[in-house]
N, C-alpha and C positions, 0 to 999 in steps of 0.2 A: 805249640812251643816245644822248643829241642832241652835235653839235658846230655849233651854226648861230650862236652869239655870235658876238662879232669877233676876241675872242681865240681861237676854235678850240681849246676846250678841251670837256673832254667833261661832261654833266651830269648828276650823277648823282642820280634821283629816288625811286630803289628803296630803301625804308628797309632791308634787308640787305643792299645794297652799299656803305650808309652806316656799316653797322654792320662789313662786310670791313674796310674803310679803318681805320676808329678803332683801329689797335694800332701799336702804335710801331713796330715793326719792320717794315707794308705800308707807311705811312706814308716809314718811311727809303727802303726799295727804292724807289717809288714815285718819290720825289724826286732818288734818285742816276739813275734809269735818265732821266727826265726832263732833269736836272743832263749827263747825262757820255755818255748814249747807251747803246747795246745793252751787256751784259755776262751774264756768265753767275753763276751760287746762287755759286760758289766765286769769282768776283772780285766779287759782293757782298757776301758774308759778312764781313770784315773790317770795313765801313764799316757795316755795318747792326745789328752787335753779334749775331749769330747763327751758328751752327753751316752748313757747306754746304747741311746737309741740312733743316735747318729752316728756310734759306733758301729751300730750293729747293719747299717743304710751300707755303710764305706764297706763292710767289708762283704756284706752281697754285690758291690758293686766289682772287686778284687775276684771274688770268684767265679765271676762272668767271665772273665777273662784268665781261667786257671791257676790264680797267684796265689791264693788257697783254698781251703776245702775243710769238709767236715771231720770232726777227727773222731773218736771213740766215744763215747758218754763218759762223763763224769758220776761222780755220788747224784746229782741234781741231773737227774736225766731231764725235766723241764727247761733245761738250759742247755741251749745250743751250743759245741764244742769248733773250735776252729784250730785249723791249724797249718802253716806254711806247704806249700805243692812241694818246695826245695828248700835246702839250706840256705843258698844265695840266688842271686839275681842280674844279668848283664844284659846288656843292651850294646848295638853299636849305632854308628852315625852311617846311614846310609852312602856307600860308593858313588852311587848315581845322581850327578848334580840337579839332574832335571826332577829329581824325587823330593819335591819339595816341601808334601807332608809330610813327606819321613824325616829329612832333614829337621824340619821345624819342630816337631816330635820329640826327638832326640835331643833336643837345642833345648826345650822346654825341660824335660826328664833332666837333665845335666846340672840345670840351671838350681833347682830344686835341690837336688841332691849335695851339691856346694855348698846350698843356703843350708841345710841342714846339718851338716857334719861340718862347716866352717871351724866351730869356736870349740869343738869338742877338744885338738892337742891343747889346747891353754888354758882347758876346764882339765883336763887331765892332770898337767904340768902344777893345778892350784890346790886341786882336789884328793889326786891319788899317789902321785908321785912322791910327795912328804912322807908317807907311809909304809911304803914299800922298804922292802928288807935290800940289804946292800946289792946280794946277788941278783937279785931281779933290777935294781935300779943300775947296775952297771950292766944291764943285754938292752936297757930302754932306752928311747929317745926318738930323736930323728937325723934323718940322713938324707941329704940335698945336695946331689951327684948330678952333669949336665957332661950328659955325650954330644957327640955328632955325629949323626946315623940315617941310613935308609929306612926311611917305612918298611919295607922290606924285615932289616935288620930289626927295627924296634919291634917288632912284630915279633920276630924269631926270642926277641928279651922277652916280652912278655908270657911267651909260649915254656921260656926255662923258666922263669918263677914259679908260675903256676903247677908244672909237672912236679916240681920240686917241693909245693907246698901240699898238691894235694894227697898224699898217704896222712898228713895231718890232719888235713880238712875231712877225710873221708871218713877216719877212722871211727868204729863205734867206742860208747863211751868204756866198754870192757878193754879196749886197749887203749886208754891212756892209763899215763902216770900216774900214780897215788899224789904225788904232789903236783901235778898241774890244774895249772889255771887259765882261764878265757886271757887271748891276746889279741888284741888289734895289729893285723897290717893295714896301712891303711897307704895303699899305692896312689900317688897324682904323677899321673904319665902326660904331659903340658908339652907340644910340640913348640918352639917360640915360632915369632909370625917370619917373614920372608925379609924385613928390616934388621933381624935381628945377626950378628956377627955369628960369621961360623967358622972364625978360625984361632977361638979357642978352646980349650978344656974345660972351664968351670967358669 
């Protein structure tokens, strides 16, 4: 697996790595070790909705496939330390049609991923957003913007977002802000199907 983006995230192209990932529970671990740093099966298992041990099954299974590794010992050096290979994690859909476990892989991993982070804006919108201080609640929301573009082109957008976001994403935690806080972007890039009108703006 590669990390040569600008986010430094790792890519994964092996359709059984795609297919490790796709279960709710590698998925959770995944994101909490990502989220919160090194932990051990027994301080994941709460957060992950799994048993120690079945935590700890998933995520020898993650490492089989380099999506993480061992981290430093803790105080409880009898306890095994884990910890994310990368910050993030990306995946594409195979180019070649005739690649049908990659396809199918990809299709799988996507699918999961949806199910997963679905209901999160409208846990957000119930949970945190009431909360927030004015200045942060007027930078938050969401934005549902529908160009007409070349794969090509879209390509070329997602290449400026990312360039643009990653000196934040990279940065260690001595250069951020005294006052900053974790934010979600949270990109759905949805080509419509061949039915759909393209001759308008929004």
């Amino acid at each position: 697996m590669d990390s040569t983006n600008p986010l430094g995230d790792i890519e994964i192209t092996d359709p059984q790595a795609m297919r490790a990932l796709a279960h709710p529970v590698r998925l959770a671990i995944l994101d909490h070790l990502q989220r919160h740093g090194p932990a051990t099966a027994t301080q994941l298992a709460p957060d992950v909705g799994a048993t120690p041990s079945v935590t700890s099954w998933h995520l020898r299974h993650l490492a089989g496939f380099g999506l993480v590794r061992d981290s430093e010992p803790g105080p409880d050096r009898r306890q095994r330390r884990w910890e994310a290979a990368a910050r993030g994690f990306r995946f594409e859909t195979p180019k070649d049609p005739v690649d049908e476990e990659g396809l199918a892989a990809a299709r799988v991993l996507s699918q999961q991923m949806f199910r997963r982070y679905a209901d999160f804006p409208s846990r957000w919108a119930a949970e945190v957003e009431p909360s927030l201080d004015p200045e942060w609640r007027a930078s938050a929301g969401m934005a549902h913007t529908r160009v007409v573009v070349s794969a090509e082109e879209l390509a070329a957008i997602e290449d400026g977002i990312e360039r643009l976001l990653a000196p934040y994403v990279t940065r260690g935690p001595a250069e951020r802000p005294a006052d900053g806080r974790g934010v979600r972007l949270m990109r759905y890039v949805l080509p419509e199907g061949d039915q759909e009108p393209t001759g308008q703006n929004r």
